[in-house]
gemmi code that builds the backbone of each chain (N, CA, C; Angstrom):
import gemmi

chains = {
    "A": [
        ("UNK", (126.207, 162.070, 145.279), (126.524, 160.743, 145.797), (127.979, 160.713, 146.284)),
        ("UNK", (128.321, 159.765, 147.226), (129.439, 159.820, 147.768), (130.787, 158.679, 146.899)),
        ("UNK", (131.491, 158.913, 147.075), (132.512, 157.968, 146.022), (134.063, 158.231, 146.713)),
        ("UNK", (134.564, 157.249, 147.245), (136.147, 157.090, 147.086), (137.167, 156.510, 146.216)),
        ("UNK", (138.184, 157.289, 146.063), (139.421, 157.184, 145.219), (140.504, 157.017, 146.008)),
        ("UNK", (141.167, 155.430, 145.784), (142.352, 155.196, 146.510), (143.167, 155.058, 145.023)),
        ("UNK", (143.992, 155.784, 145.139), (144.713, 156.015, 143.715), (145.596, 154.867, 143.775)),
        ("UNK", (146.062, 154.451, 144.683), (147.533, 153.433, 144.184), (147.675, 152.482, 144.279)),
        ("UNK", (147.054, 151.121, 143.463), (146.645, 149.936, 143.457), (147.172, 148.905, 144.492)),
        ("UNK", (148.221, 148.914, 144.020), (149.622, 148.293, 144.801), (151.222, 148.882, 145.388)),
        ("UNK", (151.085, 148.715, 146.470), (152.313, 149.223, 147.137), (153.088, 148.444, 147.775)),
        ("UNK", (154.306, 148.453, 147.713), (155.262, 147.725, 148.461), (156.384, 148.785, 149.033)),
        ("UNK", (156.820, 148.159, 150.286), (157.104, 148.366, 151.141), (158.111, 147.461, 151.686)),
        ("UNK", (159.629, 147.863, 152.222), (160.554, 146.866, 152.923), (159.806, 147.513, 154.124)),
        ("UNK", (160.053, 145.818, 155.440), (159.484, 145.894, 156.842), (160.126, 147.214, 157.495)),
        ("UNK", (160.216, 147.576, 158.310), (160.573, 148.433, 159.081), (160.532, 150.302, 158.536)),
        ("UNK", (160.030, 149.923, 157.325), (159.681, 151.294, 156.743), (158.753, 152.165, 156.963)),
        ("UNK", (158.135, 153.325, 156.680), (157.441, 154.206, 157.232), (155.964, 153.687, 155.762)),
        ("UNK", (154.847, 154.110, 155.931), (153.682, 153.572, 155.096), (152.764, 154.684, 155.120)),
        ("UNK", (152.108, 155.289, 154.333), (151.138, 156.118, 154.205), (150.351, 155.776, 152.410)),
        ("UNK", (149.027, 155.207, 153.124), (148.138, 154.880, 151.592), (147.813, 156.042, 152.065)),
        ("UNK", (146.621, 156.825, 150.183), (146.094, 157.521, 150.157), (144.757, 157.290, 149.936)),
        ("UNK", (144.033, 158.191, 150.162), (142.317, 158.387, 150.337), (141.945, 159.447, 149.846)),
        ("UNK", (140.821, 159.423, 148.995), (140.360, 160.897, 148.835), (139.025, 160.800, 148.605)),
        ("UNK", (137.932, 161.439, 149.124), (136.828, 160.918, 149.057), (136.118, 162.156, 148.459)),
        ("UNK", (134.736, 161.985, 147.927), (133.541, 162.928, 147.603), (132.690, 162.902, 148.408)),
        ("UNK", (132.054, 164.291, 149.146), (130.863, 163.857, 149.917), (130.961, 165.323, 149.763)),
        ("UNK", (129.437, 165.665, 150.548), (128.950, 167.381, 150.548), (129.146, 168.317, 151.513)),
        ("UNK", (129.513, 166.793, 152.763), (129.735, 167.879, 153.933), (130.632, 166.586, 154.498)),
        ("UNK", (130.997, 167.036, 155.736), (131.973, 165.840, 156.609), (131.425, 164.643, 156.597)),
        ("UNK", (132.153, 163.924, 156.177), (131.348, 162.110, 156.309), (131.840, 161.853, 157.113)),
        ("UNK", (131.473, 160.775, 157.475), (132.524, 159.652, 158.465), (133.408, 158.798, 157.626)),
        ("UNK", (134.326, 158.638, 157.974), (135.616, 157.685, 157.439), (135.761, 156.653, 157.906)),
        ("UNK", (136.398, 155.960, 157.385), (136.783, 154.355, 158.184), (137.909, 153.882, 157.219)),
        ("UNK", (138.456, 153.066, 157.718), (139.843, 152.220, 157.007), (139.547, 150.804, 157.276)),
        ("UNK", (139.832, 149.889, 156.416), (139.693, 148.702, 156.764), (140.445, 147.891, 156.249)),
        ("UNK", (141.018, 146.828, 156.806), (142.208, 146.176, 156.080), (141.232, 144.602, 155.913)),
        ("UNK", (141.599, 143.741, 154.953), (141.550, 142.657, 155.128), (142.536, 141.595, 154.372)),
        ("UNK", (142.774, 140.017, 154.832), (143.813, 140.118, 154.702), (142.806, 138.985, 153.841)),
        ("UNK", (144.163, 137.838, 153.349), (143.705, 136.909, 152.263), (142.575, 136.067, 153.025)),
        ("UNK", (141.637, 135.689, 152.321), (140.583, 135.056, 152.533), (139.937, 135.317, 153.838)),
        ("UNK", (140.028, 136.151, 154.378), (139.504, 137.494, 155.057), (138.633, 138.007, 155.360)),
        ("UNK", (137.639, 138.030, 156.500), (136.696, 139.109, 156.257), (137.544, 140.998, 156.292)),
        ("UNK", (136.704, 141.862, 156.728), (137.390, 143.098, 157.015), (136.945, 143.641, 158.503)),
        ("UNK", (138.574, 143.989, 158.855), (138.492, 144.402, 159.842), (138.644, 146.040, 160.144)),
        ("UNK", (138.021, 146.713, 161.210), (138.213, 148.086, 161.108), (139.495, 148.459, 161.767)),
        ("UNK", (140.322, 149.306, 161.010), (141.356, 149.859, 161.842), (141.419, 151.164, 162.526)),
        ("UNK", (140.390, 152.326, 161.748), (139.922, 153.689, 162.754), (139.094, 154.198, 161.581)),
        ("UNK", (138.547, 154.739, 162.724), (137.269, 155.584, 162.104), (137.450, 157.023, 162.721)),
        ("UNK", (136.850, 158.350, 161.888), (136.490, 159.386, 161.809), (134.989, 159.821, 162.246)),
        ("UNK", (134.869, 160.545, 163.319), (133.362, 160.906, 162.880), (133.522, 162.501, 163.246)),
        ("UNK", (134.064, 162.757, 164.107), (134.128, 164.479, 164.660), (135.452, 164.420, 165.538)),
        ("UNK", (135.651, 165.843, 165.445), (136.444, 166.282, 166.695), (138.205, 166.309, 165.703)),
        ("UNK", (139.037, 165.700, 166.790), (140.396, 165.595, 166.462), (140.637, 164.748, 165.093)),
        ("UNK", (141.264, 165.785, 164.284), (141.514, 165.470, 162.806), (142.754, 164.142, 162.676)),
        ("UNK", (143.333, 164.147, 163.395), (144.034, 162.526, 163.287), (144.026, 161.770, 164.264)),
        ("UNK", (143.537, 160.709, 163.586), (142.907, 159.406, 164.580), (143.748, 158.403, 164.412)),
        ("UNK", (143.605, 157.675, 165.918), (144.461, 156.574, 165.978), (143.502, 155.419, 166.220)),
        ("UNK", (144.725, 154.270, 165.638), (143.566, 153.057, 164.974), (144.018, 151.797, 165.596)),
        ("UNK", (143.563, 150.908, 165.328), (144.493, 149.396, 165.853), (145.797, 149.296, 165.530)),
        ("UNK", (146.624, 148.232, 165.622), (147.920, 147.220, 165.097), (148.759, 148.879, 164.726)),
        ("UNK", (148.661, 149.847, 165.588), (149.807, 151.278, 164.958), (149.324, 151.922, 163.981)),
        ("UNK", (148.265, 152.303, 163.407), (147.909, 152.854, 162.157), (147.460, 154.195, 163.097)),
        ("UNK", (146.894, 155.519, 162.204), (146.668, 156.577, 162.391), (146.369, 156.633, 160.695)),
        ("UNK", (145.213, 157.917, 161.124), (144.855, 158.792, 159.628), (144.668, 160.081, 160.214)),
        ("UNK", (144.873, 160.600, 159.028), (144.332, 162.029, 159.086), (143.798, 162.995, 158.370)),
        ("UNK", (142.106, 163.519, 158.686), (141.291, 164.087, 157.970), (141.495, 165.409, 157.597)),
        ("UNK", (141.659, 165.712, 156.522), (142.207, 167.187, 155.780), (141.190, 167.585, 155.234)),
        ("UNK", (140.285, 167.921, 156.013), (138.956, 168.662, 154.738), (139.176, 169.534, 153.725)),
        ("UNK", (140.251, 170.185, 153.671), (140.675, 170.941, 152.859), (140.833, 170.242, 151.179)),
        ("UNK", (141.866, 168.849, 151.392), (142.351, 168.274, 150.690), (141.055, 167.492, 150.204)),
        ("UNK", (140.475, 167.158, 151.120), (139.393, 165.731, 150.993), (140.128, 164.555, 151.234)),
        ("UNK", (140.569, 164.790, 151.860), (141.522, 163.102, 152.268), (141.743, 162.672, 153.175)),
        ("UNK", (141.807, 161.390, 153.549), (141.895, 160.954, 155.252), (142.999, 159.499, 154.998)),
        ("UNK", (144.459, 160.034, 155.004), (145.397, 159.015, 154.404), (145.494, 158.098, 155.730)),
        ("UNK", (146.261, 157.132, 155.290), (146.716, 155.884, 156.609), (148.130, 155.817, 156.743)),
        ("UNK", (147.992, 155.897, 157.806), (149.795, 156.399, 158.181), (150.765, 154.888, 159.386)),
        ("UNK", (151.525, 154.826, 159.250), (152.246, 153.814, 160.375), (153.621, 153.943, 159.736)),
        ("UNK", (154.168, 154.255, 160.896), (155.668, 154.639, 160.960), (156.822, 153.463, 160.694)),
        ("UNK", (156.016, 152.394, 160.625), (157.134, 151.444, 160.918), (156.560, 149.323, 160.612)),
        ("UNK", (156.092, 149.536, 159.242), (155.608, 148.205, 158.856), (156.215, 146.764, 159.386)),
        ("UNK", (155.127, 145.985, 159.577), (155.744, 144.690, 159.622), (155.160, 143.883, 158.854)),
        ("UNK", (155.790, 142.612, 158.631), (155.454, 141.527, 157.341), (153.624, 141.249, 157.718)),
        ("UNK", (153.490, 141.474, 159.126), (151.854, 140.678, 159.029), (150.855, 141.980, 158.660)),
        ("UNK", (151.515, 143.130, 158.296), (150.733, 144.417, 157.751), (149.983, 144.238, 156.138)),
        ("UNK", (151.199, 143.071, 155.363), (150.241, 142.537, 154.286), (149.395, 142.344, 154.088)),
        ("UNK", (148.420, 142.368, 153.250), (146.552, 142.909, 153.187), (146.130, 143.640, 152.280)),
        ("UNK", (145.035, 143.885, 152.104), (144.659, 144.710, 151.224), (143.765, 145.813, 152.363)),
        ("UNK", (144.054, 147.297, 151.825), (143.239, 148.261, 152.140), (142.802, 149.038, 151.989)),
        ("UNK", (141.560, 149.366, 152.767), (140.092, 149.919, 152.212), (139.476, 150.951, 152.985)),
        ("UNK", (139.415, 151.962, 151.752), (138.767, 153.585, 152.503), (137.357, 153.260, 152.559)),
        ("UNK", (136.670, 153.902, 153.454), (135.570, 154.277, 153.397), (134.931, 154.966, 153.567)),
        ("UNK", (133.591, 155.652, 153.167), (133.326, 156.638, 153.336), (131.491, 156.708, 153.982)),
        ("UNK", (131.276, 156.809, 154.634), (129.948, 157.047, 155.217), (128.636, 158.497, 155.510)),
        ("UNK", (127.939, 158.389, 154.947), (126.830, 159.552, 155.136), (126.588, 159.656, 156.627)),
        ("UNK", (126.327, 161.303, 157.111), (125.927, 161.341, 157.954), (124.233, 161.363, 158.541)),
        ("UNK", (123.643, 161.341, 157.537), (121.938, 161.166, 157.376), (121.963, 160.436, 155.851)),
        ("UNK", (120.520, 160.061, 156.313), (119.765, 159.029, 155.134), (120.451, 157.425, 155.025)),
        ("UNK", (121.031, 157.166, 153.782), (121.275, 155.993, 153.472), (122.726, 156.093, 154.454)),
        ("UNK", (122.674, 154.657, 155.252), (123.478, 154.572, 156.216), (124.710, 154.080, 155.551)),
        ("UNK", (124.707, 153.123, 153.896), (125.505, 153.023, 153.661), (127.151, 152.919, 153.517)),
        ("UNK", (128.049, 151.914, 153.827), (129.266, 152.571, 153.339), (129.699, 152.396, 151.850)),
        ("UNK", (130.759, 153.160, 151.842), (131.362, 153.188, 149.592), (132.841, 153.337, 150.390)),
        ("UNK", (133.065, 152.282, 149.225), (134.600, 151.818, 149.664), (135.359, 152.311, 148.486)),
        ("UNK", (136.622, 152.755, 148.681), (137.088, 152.634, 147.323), (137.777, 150.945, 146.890)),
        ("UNK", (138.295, 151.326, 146.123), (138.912, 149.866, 145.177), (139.562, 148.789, 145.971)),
        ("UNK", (140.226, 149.760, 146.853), (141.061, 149.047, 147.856), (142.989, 148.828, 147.371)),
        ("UNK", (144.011, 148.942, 148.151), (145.140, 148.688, 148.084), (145.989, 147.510, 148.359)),
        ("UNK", (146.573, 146.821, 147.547), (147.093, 145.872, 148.265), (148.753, 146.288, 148.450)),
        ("UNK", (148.838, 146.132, 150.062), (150.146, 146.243, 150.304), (150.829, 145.145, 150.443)),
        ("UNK", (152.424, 144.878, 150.134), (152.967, 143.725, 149.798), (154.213, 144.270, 151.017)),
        ("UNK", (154.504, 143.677, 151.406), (156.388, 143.812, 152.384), (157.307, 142.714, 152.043)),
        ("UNK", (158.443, 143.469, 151.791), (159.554, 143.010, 151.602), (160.555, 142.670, 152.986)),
        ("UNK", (161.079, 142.250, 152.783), (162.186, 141.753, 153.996), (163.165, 142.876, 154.047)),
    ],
    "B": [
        ("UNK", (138.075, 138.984, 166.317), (137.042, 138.218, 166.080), (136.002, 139.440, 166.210)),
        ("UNK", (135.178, 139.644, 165.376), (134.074, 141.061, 165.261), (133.188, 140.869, 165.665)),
        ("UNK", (132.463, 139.184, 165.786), (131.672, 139.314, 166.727), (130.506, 139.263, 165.974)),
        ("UNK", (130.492, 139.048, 164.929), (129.488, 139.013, 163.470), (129.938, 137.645, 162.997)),
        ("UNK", (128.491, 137.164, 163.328), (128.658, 135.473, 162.364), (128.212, 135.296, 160.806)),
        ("UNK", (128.556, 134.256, 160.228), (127.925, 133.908, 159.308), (128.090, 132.135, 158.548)),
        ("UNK", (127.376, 131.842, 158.261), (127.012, 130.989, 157.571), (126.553, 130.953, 156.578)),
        ("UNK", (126.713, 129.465, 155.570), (128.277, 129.168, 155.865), (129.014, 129.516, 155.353)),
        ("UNK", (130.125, 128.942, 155.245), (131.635, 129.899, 154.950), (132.136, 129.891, 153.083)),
        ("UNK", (131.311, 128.943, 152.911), (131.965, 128.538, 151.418), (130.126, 127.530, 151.154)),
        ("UNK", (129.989, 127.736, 149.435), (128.864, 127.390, 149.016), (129.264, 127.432, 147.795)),
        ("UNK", (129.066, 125.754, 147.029), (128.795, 126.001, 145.841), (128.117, 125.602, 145.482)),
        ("UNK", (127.021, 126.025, 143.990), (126.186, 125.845, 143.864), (125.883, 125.797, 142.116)),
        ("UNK", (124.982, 125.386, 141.695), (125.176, 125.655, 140.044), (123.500, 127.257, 139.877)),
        ("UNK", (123.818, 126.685, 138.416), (122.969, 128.472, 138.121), (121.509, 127.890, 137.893)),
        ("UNK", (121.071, 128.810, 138.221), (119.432, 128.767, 138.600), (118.839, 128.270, 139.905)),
        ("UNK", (119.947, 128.056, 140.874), (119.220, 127.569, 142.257), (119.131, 128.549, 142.868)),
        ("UNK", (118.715, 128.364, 144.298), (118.522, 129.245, 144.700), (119.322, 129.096, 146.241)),
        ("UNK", (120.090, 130.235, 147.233), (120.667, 129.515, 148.280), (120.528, 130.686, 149.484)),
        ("UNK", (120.586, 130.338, 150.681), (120.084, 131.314, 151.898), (121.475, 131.364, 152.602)),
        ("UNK", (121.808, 132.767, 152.925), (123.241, 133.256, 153.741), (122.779, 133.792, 155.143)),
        ("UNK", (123.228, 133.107, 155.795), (123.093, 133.637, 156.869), (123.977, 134.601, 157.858)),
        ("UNK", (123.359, 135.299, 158.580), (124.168, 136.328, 159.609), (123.520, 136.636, 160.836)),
        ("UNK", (124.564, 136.428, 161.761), (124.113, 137.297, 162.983), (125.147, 138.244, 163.891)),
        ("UNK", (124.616, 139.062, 164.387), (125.179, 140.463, 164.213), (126.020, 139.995, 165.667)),
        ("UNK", (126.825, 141.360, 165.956), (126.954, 141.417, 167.390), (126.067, 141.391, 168.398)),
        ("UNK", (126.550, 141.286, 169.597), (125.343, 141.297, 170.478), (124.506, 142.957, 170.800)),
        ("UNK", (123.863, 142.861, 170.801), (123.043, 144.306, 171.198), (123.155, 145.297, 169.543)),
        ("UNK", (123.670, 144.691, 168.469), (123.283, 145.557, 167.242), (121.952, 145.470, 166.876)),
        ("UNK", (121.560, 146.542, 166.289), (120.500, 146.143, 165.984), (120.287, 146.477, 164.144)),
        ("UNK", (121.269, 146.947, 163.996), (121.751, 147.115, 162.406), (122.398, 145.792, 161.700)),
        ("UNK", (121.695, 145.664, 160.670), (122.378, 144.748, 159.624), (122.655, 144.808, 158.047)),
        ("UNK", (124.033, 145.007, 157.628), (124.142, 145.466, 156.281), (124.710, 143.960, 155.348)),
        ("UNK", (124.284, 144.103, 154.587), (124.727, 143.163, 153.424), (125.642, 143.571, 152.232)),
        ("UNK", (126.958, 143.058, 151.946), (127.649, 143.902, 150.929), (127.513, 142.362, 149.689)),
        ("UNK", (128.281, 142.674, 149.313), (129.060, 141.960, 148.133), (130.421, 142.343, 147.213)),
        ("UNK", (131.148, 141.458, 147.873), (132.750, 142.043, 147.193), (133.240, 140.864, 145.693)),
        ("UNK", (133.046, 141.528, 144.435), (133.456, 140.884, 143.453), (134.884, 141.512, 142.856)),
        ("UNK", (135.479, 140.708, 142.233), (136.968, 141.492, 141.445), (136.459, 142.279, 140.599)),
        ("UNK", (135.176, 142.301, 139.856), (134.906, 143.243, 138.941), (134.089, 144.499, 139.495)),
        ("UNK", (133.019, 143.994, 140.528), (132.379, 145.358, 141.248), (133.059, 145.799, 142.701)),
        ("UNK", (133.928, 145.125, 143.014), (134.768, 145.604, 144.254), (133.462, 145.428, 145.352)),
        ("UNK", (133.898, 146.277, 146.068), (133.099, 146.452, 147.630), (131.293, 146.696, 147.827)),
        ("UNK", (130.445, 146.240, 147.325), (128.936, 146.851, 147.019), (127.725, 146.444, 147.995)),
        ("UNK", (127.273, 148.144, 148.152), (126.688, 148.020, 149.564), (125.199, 147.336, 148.516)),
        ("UNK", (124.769, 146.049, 149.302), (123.340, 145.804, 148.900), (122.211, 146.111, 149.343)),
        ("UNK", (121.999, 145.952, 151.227), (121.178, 146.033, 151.708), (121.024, 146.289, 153.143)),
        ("UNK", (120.405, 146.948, 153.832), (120.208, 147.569, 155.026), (118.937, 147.334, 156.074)),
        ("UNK", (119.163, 146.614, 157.125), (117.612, 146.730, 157.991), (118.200, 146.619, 159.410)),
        ("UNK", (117.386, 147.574, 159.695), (117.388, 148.324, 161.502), (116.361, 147.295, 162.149)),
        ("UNK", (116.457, 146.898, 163.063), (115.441, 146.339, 164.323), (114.356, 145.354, 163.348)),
        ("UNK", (114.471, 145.161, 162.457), (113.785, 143.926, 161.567), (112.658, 144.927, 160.122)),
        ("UNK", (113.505, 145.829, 159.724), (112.560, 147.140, 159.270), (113.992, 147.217, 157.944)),
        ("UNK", (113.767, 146.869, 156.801), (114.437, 147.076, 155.615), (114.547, 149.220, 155.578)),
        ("UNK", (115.693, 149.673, 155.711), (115.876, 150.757, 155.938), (116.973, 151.706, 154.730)),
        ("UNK", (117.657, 150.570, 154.024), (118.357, 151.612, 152.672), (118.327, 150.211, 151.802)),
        ("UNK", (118.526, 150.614, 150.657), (118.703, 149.562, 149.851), (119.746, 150.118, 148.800)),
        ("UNK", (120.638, 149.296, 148.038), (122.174, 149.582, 147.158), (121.595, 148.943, 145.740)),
        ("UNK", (122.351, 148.375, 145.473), (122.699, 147.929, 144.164), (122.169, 146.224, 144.733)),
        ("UNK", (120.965, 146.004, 144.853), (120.527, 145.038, 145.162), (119.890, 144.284, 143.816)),
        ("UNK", (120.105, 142.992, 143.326), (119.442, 142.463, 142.384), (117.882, 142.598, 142.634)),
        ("UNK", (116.759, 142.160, 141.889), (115.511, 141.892, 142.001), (115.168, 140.479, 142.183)),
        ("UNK", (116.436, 139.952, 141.995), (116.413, 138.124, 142.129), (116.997, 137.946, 143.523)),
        ("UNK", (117.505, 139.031, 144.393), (118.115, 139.036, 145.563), (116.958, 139.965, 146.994)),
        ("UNK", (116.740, 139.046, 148.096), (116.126, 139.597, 149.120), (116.589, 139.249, 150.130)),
        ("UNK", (116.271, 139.955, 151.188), (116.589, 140.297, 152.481), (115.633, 140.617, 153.420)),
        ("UNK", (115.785, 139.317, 154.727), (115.182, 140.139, 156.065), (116.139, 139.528, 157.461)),
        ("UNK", (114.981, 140.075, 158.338), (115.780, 140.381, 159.843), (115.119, 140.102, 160.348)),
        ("UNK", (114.965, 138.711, 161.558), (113.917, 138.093, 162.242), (114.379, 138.566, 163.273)),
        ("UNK", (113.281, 138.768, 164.246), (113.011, 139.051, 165.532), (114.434, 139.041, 166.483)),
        ("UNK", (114.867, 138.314, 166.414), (116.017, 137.966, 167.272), (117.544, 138.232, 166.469)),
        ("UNK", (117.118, 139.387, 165.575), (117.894, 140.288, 164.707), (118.718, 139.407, 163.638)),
        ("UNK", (118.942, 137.750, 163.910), (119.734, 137.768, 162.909), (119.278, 137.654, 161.635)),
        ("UNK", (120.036, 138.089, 160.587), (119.440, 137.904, 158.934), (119.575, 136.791, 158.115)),
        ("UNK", (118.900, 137.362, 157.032), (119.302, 135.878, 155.887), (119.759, 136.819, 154.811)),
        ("UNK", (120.023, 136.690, 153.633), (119.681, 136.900, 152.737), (119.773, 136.062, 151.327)),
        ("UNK", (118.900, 136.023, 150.531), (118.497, 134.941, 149.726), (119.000, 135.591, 148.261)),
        ("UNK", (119.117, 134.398, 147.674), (119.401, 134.802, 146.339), (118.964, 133.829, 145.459)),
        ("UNK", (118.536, 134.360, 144.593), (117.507, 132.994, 143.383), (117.979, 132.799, 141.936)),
        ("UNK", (117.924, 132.228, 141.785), (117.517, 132.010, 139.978), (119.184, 132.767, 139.570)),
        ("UNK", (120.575, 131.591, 140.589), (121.592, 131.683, 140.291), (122.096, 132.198, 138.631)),
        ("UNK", (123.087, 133.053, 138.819), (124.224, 133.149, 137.444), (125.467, 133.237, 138.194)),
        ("UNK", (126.198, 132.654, 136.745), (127.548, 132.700, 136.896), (128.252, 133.777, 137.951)),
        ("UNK", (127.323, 135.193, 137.031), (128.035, 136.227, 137.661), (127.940, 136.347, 138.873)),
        ("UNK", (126.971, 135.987, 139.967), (126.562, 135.663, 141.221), (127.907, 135.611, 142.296)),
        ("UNK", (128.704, 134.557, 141.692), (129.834, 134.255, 142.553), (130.615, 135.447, 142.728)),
        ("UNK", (130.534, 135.100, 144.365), (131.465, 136.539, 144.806), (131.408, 136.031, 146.420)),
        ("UNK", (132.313, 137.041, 147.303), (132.133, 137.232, 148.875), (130.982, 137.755, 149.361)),
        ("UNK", (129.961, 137.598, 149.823), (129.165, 138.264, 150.814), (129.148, 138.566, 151.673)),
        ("UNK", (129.405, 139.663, 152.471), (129.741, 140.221, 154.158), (128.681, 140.685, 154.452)),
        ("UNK", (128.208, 140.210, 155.593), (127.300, 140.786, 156.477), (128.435, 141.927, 157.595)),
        ("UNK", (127.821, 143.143, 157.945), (127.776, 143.564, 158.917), (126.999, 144.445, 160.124)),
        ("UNK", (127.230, 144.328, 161.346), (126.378, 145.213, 161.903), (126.662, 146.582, 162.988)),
        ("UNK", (125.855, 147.220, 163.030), (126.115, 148.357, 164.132), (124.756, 148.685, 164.926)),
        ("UNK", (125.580, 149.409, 165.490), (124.548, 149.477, 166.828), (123.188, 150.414, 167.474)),
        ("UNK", (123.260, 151.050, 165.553), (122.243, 152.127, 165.961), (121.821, 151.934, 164.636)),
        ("UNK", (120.609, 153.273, 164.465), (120.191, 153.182, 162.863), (120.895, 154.245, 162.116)),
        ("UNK", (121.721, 154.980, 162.773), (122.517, 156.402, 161.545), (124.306, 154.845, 161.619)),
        ("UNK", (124.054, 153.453, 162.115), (125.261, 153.101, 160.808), (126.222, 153.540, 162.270)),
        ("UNK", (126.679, 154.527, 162.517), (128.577, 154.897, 162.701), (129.645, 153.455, 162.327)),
        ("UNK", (130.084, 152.834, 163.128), (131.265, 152.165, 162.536), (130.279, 150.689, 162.564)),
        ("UNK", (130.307, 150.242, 161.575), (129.791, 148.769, 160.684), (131.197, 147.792, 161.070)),
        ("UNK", (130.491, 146.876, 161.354), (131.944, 145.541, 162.484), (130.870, 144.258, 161.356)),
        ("UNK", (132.566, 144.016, 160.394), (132.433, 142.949, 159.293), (132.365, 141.331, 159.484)),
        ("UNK", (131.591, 140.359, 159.425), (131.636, 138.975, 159.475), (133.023, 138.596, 158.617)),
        ("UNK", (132.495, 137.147, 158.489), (134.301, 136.749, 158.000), (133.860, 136.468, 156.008)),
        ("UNK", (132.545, 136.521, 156.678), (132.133, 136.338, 154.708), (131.889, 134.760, 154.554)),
        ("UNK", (130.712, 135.060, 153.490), (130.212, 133.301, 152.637), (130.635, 133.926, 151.406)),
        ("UNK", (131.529, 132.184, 150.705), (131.947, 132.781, 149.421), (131.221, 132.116, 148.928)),
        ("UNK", (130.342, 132.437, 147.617), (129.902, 131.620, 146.671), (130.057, 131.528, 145.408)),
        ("UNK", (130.269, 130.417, 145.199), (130.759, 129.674, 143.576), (129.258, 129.667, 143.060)),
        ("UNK", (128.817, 129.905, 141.970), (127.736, 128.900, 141.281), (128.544, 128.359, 140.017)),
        ("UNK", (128.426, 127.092, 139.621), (129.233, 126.490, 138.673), (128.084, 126.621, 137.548)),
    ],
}
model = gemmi.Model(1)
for chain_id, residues in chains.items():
    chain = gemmi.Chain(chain_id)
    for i, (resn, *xyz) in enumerate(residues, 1):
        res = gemmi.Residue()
        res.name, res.seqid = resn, gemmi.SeqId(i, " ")
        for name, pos in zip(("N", "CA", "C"), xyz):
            atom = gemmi.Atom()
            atom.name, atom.element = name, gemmi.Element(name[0])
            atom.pos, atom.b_iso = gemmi.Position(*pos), 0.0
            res.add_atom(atom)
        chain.add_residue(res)
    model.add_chain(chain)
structure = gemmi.Structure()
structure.add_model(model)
structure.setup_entities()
């Protein structure tokens, strides 16, 4: 079965700083990935997805990840936060046959400072 | 805006009723997933149907069902309320039946008091 681990509950961050959550997922062979942020009272929105090809992907609002099969991880990267980046965010992980399912991990909430 | 509706936005309700959520997908999806996001179970996939055809099923109650009328949009029902019930429900949909990227509604929250 497939399962993600976003290890670091809460993160903060002053604005203009560099940001990378982590991801690490279980699956048997390449899944598809996805990131999703949502903010307070929120639905979720997608910021990039993984399915093949070029190992770092670029996403909405400046984000990028990048898939390390090696590692098992597909972290979220943005060079340069701003206050409306606050949200909580969410790995995901998707099968490539059968149950179409996604498995999210716990999710992160990022906080910015001034 | 994702382009995924739902109704309605907020519901409260007491325990043992029963109440219908509605969703409709993007245009031309023909996928529709049902989650449920609680503080204690986090993100949980419930339920899945392609072109009006129930196609995976999650961690779905037996007091909880789901379909997909003709004109793709869904319901999904839930009965014989508990406390524990209250949570976010997100519908989302995509555009094929292998799933690739799932585009999230804004969510019905429900209280049961």
């Amino acid at each position: 079965a497939q399962s993600v681990t976003q290890p670091d509950i809460h993160i903060t961050v002053s604005e203009g700083a560099s940001l990378e959550l982590r991801c690490n997922y279980s699956y048997g062979a390449t899944p598809y990935l996805f990131w999703y942020v949502q903010s307070p009272g929120q639905g979720l929105q997608l910021l990039l997805k993984y399915f093949s090809g070029d190992t770092l992907v670029q996403g909405i609002k400046g984000f990028e990840a990048e898939f390390k099969r090696s590692q098992s991880s597909f972290n979220l990267r943005k060079p340069s936060v701003h206050w409306s980046d606050a949200a909580e965010y969410f790995c995901a992980v998707g099968a490539r046959s059968g149950n179409e399912k996604l498995t999210f991990g716990t999710g992160t909430r990022l906080t910015i400072i001034p | 805006d994702s382009g995924v509706t739902q109704t309605p936005k907020h519901l409260i309700t007491a325990t043992g009723q029963r109440v219908t959520l509605r969703c409709s997908p993007r245009s031309g999806d023909l996928s529709v997933y049902w989650y449920q996001q609680s503080l204690d179970q986090g993100l949980q996939f419930l339920i899945q149907y392609y072109n009006g055809e129930e196609r995976a099923k999650g961690n779905i109650l037996e007091r909880f069902s789901a379909q997909q009328f003709p004109d793709l949009h869904s319901e999904l029902n839930l009965s014989s309320l508990e406390l524990g019930d209250s949570a976010l429900y997100f519908c989302a949909s995509s555009g094929g039946p292998s799933g690739l990227a799932q585009y999230f509604g804004p969510g019905t929250r429900l209280l049961v008091l």
